[in-house]
C-alpha positions, 0 to 999 in steps of 0.5 A: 500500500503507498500513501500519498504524503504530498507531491515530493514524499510518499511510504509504502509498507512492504511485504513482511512476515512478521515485522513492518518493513518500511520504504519512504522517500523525499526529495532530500535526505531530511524529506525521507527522514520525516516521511519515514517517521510519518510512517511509523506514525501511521503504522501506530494510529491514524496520524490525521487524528493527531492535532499539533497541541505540542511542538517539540524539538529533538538532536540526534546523532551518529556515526553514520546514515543509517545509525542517524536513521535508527536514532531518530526513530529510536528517540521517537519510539522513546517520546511515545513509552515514556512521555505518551507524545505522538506526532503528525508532522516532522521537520527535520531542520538540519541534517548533515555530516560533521567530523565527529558523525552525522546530526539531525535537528527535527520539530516535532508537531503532535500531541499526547497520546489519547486512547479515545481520540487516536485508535491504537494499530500496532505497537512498535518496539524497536527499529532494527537494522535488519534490511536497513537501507539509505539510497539517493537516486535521480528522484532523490533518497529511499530509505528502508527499515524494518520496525520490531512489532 
């Protein structure tokens, strides 16, 4: 199934046993980033349930693309365990390579997880790297990830 996120970012869940496996696309790296986080949004609840009451700052860093990926998602999964916040939007600020790793800075738009106002689909664990992949092509970045159910 592909969702449309807008002209430049769009996801699709891929054939998985038993995990959700997961490719998103952006015209930049940070449009996939945001478009992968999407992702696990929608995989959790409905994200259009999600009003913007909060808006949130994160950094996350790295050694490489795909630590910076699972990082970032990580820290998502993390927001939602322990402070109950869910997201709908995200705007990755700044995403480079450095002498010490890779950086992200993202705001984060969302609200406190609700049981009666956004429908619980599926609980994610964990991100893996298993399958992990971080592509730039002709029409920009794909990035590939599996999520721990």
């Amino acid at each position: 199934m592909c969702r449309e996120l807008s002209r430049s970012r769009t996801f699709e869940f891929l054939p998985h046993v038993a995990d959700a496996y997961i490719a998103a696309y952006g015209r930049t790296l940070a449009e996939a980033f945001e478009s992968a986080a999407f992702a696990m949004t929608e995989l959790m609840t409905d994200a259009a349930s999600i009003s913007e009451a909060l808006e949130d700052e994160v950094s996350v860093s790295a050694h490489d693309e795909k630590a910076l990926l699972y990082s970032w998602l990580e820290q998502l999964i993390l927001n939602f365990d322990i402070e109950g916040k869910i997201y709908s939007r995200f705007k990755v600020t700044r995403i480079e390579q450095e002498d010490s790793g890779w950086i992200l800075n993202a705001k984060l738009y969302g609200d406190t997880f609700d049981p009666e106002r956004h429908p619980s689909r599926t609980e994610v664990k964990a991100v893996t790297y298993h399958k992990m992949e971080i592509r730039r092509g002709r029409n920009g970045y794909v990035v590939k990830f599996i999520l721990d159910l």
